[in-house]
C-alpha positions in Angstrom: -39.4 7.8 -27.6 -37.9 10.4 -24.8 -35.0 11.2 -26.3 -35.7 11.8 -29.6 -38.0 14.4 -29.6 -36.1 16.7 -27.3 -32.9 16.0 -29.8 -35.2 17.4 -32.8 -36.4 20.1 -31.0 -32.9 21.0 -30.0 -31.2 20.4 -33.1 -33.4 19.6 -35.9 -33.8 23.1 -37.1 -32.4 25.1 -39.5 -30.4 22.1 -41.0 -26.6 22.0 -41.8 -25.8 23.1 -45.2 -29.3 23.3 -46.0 -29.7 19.8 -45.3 -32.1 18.8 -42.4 -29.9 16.0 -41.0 -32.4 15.2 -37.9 -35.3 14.6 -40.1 -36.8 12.1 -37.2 -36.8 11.2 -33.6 -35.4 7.9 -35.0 -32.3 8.7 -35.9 -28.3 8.2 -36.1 -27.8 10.8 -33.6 -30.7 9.9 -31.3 -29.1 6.1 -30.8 -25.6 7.6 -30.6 -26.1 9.9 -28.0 -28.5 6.9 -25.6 -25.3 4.0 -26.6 -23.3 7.0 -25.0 -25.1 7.4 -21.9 -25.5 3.9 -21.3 -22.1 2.7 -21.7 -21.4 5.0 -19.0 -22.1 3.2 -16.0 -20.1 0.1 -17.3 -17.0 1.6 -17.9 -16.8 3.2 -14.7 -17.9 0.1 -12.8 -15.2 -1.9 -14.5 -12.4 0.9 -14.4 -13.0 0.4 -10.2 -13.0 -3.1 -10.1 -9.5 -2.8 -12.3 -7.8 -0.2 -9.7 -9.4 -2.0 -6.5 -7.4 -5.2 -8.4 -3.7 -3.8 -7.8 -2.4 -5.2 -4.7 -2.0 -2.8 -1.4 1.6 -4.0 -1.3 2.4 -2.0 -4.8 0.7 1.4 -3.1 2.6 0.6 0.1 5.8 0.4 -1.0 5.0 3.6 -3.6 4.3 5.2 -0.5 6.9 3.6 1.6 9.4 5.3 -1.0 8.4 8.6 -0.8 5.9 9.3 -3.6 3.2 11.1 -2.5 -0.5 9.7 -3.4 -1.4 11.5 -6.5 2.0 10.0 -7.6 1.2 6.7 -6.4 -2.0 7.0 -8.3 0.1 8.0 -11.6 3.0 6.1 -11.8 1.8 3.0 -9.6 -1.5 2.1 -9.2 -2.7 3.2 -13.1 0.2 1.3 -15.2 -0.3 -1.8 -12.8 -3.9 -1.5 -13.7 
């Protein structure tokens, strides 16, 4: 009900090909776009329970080695995750 008027407004002009493909505020797009934004939250809370999973001892001994972190984070702590 929020979304999809400002989506029309924005793109429902003109039309593509002379087709108006944002005929209403109910559309493809509209429930696209809020999935989108909503599955935001969840990835990123998983992806940081994944890395916070990989045991200190892996980074430690990364780090222990010589790597520096942004190496620790690529070739340690990402694969393991």
């Amino acid at each position: 009900l929020t979304v999809g008027p400002l989506l029309v407004d924005a793109f429902g002009g003109g039309g593509l090909f002379g087709v108006d493909w944002m005929q209403g505020a109910s559309s493809v797009l509209t429930a696209g776009f809020v999935m989108g934004i909503m599955l935001i939250p969840f990835v990123s809370s998983l992806s940081d329970d994944i890395i916070n999973a990989v045991p200190q001892a892996m980074r430690d001994g990364s780090l222990g080695l010589g790597a520096t972190h942004s190496e620790t984070v690529k070739q340690v702590i990402l694969p393991a995750a």
